[in-house]
C-alpha positions as CSV (number, residue, x, y, z in Angstrom):
1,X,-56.1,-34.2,3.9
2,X,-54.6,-34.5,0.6
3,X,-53.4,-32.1,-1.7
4,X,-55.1,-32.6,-5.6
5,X,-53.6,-31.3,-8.2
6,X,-54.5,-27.2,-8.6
7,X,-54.7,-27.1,-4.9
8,X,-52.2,-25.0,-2.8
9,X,-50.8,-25.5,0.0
10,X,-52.2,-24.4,3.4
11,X,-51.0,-20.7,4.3
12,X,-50.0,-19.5,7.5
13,X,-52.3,-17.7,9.6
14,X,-52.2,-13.7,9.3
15,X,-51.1,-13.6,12.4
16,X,-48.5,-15.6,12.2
17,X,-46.8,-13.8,9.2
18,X,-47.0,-10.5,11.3
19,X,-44.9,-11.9,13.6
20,X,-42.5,-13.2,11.8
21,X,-42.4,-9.9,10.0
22,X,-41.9,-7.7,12.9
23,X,-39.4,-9.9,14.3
24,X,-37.7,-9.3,10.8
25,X,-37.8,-5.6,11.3
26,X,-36.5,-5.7,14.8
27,X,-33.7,-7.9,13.8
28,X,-32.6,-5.7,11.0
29,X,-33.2,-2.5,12.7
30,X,-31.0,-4.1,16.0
31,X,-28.0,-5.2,13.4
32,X,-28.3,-1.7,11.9
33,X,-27.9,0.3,15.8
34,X,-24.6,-2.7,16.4
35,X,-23.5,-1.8,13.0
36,X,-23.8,2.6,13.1
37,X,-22.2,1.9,16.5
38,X,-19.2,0.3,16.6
39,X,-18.2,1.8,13.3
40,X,-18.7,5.4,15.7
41,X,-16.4,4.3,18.2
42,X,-14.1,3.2,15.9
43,X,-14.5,7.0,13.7
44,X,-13.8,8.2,17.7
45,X,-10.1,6.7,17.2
46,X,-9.7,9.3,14.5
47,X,-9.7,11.9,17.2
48,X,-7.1,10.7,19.0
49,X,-3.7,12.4,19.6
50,X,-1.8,9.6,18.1
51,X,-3.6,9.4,15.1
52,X,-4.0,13.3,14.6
53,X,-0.1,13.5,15.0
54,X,0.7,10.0,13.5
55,X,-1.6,11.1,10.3
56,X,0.1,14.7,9.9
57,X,3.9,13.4,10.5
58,X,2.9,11.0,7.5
59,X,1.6,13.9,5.4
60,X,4.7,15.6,5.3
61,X,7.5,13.0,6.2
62,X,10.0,12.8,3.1
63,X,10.0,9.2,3.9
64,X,6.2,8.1,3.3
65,X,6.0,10.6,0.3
66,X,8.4,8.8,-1.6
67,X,7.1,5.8,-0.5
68,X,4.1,6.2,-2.0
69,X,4.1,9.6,-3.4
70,X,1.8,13.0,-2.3
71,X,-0.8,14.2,-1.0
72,X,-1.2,11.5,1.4
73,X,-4.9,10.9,2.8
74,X,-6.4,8.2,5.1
75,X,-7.9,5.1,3.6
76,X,-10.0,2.8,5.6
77,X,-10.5,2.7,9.3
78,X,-8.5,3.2,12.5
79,X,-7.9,0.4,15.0
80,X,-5.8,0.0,17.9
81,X,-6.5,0.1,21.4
82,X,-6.1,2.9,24.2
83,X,-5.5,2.9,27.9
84,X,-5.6,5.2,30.5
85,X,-5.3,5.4,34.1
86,X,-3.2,7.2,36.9
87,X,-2.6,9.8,34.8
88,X,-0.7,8.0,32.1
89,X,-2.1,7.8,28.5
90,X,-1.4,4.7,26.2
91,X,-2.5,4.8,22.3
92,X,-1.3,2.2,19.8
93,X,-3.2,2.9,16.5
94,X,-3.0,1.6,13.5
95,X,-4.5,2.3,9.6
96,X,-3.9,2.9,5.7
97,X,-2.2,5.5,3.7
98,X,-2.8,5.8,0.2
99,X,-1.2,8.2,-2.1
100,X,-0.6,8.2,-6.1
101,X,2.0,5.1,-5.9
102,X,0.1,3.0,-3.7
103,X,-1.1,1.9,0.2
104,X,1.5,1.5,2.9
105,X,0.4,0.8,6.7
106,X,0.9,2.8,9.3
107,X,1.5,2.2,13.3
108,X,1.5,5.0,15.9
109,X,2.3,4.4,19.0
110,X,2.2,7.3,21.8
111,X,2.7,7.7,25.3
112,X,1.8,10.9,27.8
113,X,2.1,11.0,31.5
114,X,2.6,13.9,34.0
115,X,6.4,13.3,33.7
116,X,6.9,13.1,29.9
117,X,5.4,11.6,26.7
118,X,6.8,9.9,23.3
119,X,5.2,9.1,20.0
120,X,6.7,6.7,17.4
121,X,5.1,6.7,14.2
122,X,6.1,4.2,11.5
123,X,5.5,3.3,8.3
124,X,5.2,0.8,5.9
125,X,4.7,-2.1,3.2
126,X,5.3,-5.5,1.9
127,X,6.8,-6.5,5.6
128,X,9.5,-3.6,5.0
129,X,8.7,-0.7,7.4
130,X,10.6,2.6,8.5
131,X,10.2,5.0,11.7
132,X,9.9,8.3,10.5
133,X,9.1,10.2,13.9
134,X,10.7,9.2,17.4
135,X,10.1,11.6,19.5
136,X,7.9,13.9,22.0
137,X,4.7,13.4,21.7
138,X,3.2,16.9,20.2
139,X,2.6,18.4,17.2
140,X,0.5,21.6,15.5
141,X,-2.5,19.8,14.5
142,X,-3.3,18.7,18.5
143,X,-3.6,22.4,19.3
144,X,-5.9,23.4,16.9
């Protein structure tokens, strides 16, 4: 069959435009849940000791406020990985500082065991980066 001028072109059953709609939905609705949950687990990094401890040494380390100035708060989001097993704790977490002069990254990286722990927290920009805490792994903030 051919198309004269003024004619349109077939349409798709109803039927078939539900589907395809629903599908739609589904697939949006499924991206959303992947989406709302992997940004949760990594907002659940924010809880952990080496960030709580990493975040507060930051905030009042003489080192990162002249870096880039005070107050000091959080931008972005926290990554880094954390194992543990046989009673021994591994965290290595990283993320952004910003204050008035500017961003600077920022890597802490703790371990606890039975026997002893250790946090290193450094601090940095523009490939130039400083420690400015080496030592046990505790601070105020963690018993809160």
């Amino acid at each position: 069959m051919e198309l004269e001028s003024g004619d349109r072109a077939p349409r798709k059953p109803p039927e078939r435009r539900l589907v395809i709609q629903i599908l739609a939905i589904v697939f949006l609705v499924t991206a959303l849940l992947v989406v709302a949950l992997v940004m949760g687990i990594l907002k659940l990094l924010d809880a952990r000791p080496a960030h709580v401890c990493g975040l507060a040494l930051v905030q009042r380390s003489p080192v990162a406020i002249n870096l880039i100035g005070s107050p000091i708060e959080q931008r972005g989001i926290t990554s880094g990985r954390t194992t543990s097993g046989n009673g021994d704790d591994y965290e290595r977490l990283t993320f952004w500082v910003r204050g008035p002069l500017g961003d600077a990254f920022v890597v802490a990286v703790g371990d606890r065991s039975p026997i002893g722990s250790h946090l290193d927290v450094r601090i940095g920009r523009n490939g130039q980066g400083e420690t400015i805490y080496s030592g046990p792994f505790d601070c105020p903030e963690l018993h809160r």
